[in-house]
C-alpha positions in Angstrom: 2.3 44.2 25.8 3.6 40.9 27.1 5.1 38.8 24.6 6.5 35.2 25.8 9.8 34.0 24.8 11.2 30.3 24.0 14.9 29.7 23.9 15.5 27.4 20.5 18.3 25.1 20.9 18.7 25.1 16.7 18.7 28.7 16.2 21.1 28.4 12.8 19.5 29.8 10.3 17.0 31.8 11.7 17.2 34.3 9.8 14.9 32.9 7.0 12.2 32.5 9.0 12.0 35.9 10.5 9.7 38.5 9.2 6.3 39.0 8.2 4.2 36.1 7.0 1.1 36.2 5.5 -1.5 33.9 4.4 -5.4 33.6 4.4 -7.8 30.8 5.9 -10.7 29.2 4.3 -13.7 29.3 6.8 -17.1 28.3 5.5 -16.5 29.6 2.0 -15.5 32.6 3.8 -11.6 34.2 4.0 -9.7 34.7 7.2 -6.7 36.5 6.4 -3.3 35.4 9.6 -0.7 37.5 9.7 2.5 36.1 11.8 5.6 38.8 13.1 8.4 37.0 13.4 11.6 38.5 15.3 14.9 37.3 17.2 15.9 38.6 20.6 19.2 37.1 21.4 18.9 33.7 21.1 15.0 33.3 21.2 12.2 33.9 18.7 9.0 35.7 19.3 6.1 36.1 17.3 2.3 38.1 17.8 -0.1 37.7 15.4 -2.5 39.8 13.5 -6.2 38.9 12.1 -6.9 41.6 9.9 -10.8 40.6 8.9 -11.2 40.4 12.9 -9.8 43.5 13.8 -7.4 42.0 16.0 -3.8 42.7 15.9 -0.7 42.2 17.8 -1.8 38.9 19.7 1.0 37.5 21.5 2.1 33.8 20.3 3.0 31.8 23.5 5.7 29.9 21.8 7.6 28.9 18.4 9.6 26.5 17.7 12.1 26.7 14.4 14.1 23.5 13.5 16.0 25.3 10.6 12.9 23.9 8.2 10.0 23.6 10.1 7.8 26.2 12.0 6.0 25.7 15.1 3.5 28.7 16.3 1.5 27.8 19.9 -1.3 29.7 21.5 -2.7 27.4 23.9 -5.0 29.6 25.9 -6.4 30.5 21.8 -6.5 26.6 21.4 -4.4 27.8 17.7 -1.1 25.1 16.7 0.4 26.1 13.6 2.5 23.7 12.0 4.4 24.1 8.7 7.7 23.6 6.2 9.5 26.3 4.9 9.9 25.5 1.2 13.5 25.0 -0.3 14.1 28.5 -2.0 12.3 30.1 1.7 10.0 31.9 -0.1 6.7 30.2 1.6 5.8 28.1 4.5 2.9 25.3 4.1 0.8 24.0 6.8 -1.7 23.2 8.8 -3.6 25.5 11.0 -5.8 24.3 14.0 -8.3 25.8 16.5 -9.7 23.3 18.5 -11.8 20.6 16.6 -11.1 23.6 12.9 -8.0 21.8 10.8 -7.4 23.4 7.7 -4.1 24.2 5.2 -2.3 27.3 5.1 0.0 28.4 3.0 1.6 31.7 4.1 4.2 33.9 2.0 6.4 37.4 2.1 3.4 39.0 0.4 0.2 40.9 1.9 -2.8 39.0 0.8 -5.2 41.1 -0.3 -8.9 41.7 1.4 -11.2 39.2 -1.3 -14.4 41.5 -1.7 -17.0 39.3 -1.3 -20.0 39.9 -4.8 -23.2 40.5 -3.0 -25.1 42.0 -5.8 -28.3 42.2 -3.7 -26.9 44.8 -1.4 -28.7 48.2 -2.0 -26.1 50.9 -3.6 -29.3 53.8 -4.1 -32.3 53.8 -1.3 -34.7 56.3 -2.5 -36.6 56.0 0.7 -36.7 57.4 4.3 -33.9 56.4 6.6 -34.1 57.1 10.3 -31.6 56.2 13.1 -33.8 55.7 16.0 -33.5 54.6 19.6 -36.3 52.9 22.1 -36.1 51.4 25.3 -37.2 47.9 26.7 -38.2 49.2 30.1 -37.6 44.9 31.4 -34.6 44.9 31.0 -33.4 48.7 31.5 -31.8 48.9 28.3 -31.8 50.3 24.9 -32.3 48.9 21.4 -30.8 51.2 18.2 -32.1 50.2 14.9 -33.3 51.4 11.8 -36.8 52.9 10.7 -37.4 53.0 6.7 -39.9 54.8 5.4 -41.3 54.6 1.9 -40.3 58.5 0.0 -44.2 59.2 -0.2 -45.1 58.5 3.2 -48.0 56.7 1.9 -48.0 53.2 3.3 -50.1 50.9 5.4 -48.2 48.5 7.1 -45.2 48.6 9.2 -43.0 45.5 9.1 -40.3 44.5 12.6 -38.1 42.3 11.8 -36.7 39.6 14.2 -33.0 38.1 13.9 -32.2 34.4 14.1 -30.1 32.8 16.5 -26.6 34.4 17.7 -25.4 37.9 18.4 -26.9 39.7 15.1 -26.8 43.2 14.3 -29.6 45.3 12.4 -29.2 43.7 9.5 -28.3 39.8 11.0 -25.0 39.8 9.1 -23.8 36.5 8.8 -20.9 35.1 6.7 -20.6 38.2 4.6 -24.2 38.1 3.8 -26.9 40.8 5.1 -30.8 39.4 4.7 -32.3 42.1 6.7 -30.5 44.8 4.9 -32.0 43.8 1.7 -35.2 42.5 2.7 -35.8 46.0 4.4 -34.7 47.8 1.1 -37.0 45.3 -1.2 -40.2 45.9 1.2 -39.5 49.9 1.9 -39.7 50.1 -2.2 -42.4 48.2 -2.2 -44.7 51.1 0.2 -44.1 48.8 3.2 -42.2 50.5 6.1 -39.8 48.4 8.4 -38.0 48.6 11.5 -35.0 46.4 11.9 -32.9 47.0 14.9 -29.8 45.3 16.5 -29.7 42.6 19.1 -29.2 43.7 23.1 -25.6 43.9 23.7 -25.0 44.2 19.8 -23.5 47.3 17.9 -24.9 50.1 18.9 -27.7 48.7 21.2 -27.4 48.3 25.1 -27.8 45.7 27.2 -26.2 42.4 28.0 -26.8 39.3 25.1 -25.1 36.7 27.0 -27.3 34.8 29.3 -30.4 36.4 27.3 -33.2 33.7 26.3 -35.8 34.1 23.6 -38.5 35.1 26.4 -35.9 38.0 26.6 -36.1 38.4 22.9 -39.4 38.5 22.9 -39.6 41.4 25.5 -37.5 43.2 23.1 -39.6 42.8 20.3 -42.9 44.1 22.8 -40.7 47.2 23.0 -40.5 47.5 19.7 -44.2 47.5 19.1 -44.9 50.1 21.7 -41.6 52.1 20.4 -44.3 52.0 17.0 -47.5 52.5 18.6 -46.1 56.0 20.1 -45.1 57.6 17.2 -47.1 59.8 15.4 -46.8 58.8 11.8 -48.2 55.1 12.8 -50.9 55.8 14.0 -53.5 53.7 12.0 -50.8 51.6 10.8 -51.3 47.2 10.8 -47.6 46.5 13.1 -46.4 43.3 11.5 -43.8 40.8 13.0 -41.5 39.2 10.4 -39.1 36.3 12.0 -36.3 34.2 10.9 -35.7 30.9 12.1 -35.2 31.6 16.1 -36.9 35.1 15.3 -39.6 32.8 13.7 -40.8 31.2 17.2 -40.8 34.4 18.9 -43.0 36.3 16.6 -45.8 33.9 17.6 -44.9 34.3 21.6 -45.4 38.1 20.7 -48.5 37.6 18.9 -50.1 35.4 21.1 -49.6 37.9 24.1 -49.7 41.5 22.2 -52.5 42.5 20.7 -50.9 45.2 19.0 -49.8 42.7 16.5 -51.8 42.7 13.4 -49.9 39.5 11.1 -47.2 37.5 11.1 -44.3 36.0 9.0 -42.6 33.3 10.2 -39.5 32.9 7.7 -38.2 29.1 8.5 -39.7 29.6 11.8 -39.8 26.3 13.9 -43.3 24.0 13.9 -42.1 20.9 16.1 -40.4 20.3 20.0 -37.1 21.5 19.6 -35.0 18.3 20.7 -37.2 17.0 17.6 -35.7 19.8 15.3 -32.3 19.7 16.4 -32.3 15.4 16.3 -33.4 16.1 12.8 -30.9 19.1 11.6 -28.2 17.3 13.2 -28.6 14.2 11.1 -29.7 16.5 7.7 -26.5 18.4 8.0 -24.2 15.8 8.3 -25.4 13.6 5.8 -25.2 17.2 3.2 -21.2 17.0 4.6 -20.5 13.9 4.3 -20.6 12.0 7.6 -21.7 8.0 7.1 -25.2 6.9 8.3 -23.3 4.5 11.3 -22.1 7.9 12.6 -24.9 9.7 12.0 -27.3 6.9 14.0 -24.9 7.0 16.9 -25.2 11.0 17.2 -28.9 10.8 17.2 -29.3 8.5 20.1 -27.1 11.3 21.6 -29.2 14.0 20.9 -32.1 12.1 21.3 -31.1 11.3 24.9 -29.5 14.3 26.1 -32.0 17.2 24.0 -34.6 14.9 25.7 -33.7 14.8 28.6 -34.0 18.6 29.2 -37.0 19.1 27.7 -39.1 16.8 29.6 -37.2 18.2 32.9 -38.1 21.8 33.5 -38.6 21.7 37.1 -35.3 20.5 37.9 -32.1 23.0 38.8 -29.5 23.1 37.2 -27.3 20.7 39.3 -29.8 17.9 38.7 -30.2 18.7 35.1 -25.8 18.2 35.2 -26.4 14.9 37.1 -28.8 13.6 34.5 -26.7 14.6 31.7 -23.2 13.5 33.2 -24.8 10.2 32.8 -26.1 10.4 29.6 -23.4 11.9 27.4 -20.6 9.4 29.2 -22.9 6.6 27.9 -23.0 8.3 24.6 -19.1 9.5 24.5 -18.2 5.4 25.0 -20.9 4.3 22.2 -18.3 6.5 19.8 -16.5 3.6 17.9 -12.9 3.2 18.9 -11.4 5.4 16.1 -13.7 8.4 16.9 -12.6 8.2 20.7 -8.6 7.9 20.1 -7.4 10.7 21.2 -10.3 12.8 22.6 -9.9 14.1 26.6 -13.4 12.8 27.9 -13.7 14.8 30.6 -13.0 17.8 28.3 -15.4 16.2 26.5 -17.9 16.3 29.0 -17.3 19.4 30.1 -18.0 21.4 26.9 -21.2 19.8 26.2 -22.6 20.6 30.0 -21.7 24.3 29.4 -22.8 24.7 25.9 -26.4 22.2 27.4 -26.8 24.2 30.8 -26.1 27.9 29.2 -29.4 29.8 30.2 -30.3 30.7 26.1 -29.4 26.9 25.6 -31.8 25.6 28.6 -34.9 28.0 27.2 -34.5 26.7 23.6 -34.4 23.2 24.2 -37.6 23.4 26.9 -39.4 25.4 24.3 -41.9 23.7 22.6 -43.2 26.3 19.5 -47.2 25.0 20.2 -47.4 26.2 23.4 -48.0 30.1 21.5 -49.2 29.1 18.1 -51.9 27.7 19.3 -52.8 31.3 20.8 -52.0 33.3 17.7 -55.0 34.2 16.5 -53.8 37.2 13.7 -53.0 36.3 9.9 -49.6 33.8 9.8 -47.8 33.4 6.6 -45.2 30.8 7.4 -42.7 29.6 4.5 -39.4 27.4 4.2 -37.1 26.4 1.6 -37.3 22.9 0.3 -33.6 22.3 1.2 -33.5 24.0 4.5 -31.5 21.6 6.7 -31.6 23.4 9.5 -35.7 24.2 10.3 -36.9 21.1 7.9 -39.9 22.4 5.6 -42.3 19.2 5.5 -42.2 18.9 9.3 -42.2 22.3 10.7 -44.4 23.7 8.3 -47.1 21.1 9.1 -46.2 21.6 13.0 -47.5 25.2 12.4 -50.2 24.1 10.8 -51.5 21.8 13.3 -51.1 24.6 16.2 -53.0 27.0 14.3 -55.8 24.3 13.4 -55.9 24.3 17.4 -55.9 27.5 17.5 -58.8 27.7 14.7 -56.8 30.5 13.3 -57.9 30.1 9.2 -56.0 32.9 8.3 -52.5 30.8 7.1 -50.5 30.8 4.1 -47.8 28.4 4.0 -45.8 27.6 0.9 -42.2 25.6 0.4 -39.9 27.3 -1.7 -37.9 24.8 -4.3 -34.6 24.4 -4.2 -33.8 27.0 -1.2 -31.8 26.8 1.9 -32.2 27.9 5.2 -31.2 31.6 4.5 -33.8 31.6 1.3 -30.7 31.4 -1.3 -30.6 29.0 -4.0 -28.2 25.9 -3.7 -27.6 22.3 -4.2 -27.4 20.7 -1.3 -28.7 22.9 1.5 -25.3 23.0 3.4 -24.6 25.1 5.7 -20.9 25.3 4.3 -22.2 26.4 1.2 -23.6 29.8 2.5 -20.8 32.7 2.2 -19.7 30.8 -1.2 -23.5 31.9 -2.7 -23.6 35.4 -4.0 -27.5 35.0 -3.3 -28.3 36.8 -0.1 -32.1 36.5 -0.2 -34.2 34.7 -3.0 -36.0 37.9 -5.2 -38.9 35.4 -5.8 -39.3 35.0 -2.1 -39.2 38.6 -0.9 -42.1 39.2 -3.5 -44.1 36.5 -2.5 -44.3 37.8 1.1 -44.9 41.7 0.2 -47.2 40.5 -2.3 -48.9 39.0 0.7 -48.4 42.0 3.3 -49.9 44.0 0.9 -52.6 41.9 -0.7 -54.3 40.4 3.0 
């Protein structure tokens, strides 16, 4: 392992700052636990770094500087500064810890912090059902998904549930900030006679495949494999093959649906209604008002996403050079409409440039063009679509009546829809709907929810 080296010029008393120090981060609600190594080598110091909760260990720390009170650790290629004061009897060092826009405290000591267990009291300790490991192949893309296939004990059921992950990399159970919804939604239908498969994303755990560069038409190719993967075995044949989405999983059920008539109903949990640059304009603005931002802010970011999201959406024919040409434009307009204070100190064309990659990324480019009518209004099987009332990210009111109007078109009847009070965007119960507030709720997924939608598998 390379480890770089920097001379310090004030290397008197060094010696209390070498060691181990230890300290833990604060990430939405969540804890990272840092761990710095501190040594001398003549007249230099070096340093790696461990993140325990990541799994990583032994990262080398490009430089540190050490003043005889204060501590300086740089990874610039990690985009990490750590900056902090050792205290006057050396026993901790206090600072601030950043990672490109993330600034947050940290206080690090001698002592090993301990892992914080995170209470998830939903999380199944028994089963008393059928597990199976299983494996199927997406003959598209040449690659294999591994999930898992629960079956309820007596074997007598009727309906066989697929569940589709949101947004993101997502394993089986689309763990997300210590929380796992399809883990216990799985365990709440299974002992309610339904089965359900729930596998992990291409490239994910143990599944094959590549998920960068993937798009939701890519998605939805996996789910078709996971219908035929159903279809072929034995024990379901006869059985109604539902599709069960959450938010980005809740816009390719219906592209499934519309296309595979192998699909008996579907659930479309938060599952978007309205054009996407519509959706994002609005979770934009809902999310920053839940954290805080003022509305002068908040107006300037819209014309910025209103502009640029736009843009995109009404350009599919164009490559991706002229889509960058278009946006170029666009988000230098909108970087000098930020007032004076919110520009000091930026890098514009840094700026720039991580918007184009994060706006031209191929999954990016698919969302944005995507415009959630184009399949509902083919879907002609049994659609319960629900939201939480404080859902910030898929707004209730609108998308829900988005769904509605598609399936009017559609003149599919067969729709339930209900808001749920006081829920977020993962179905927990909260008081504002922030995003921030998810890993601090021990709630992973609302009982009163889960009930409502088996009562409905089972009752249509």
């Amino acid at each position: 392992m390379v480890v770089f080296l920097l001379a310090i010029s004030n290397f008197v008393n060094a010696q209390n700052v070498l060691g181990d120090w230890n300290g833990a981060l604060e990430v939405q609600g969540m804890q990272l636990r840092i761990v710095f190594h501190i040594t001398e080598d003549g007249e230099n110091l070096k340093a790696t770094m461990d993140s325990p909760d990541q799994g990583a260990n032994g990262i080398p720390v490009d430089k540190v500087t050490w003043n005889g009170k204060e501590l300086t650790v740089e990874m610039p290629k990690m985009g990490i500064k750590y900056t902090s004061t050792l205290n006057d009897d050396e026993t901790e060092i206090d600072g601030t810890f950043n990672q490109g826009p993330m600034s947050l405290p940290l206080k690090m000591t001698r002592e090993k912090v301990d892992k914080k267990e995170l209470v998830r009291p939903q999380e199944p300790k028994t089963f008393g059902y059928q597990q199976e490991e299983v494996k199927f192949e997406n003959p598209k893309g040449g690659h294999y998904l591994a999930g898992t296939l629960t079956i309820p004990s007596d074997e007598k059921f009727e309906e066989v549930v697929i569940l589709i992950t949101g947004s993101g990399p997502q394993d089986r159970n689309e763990e997300l900030l210590g929380h796992k919804p399809f883990l216990v939604l799985a365990d709440h239908f299974t002992k309610r006679g339904i089965a359900v498969l729930r596998y992990d994303d291409r490239g994910v755990a143990k599944s094959t495949g590549t998920f960068k560069g993937s798009t939701s038409r890519d998605f939805a190719d996996d789910v078709n494999a996971a219908v035929s993967f159903l279809k072929k075995r034995k024990d379901m044949a006869g059985k109604k093959i539902g599709l069960c989405g959450h938010s980005e999983g809740g816009m390719i059920a219906p592209m499934v649906a519309s296309e595979n008539g192998d699909v008996d109903f579907i659930i479309l949990l938060a599952g978007p209604g309205i054009n996407i640059p519509d959706l994002m304009k609005l979770q934009t603005d809902k999310i920053s008002e839940a954290e805080g931002v003022d509305e002068s802010m908040r107006k300037i970011n819209g014309v910025i996403i209103e502009n640029a999201f736009g843009f995109l959406h009404k350009n599919k024919g164009m490559n991706k050079d002229e889509l960058r040409n278009g946006l170029t434009k666009i988000l230098s307009d909108g970087f000098e409409s930020l007032p004076a204070a919110e520009r000091e100190g930026e890098d514009k064309d840094k700026f720039m440039e991580e918007e184009l990659k994060m706006m031209l990324d191929d999954w990016f480019l698919y969302f944005m063009q995507f415009n959630p009518a184009d399949y509902l209004t083919k879907v002609k099987c049994p659609v319960l679509a629900i939201n939480g009332e404080l859902d910030l990210q898929v707004t209730s009111k609108e998308n829900l009546e988005g769904i509605r109007s598609s399936l009017a078109k559609a003149g599919n009847k067969n729709l339930t829809t209900k808001e749920f009070k006081g829920l977020n965007h993962l179905f927990q119960k909260t008081e504002t709907g922030a995003p921030s507030e998810y890993a601090k709720l021990e709630e992973t997924f609302n009982e009163d929810v889960m009930k409502f939608v088996s009562d409905w598998i089972l009752e249509r």
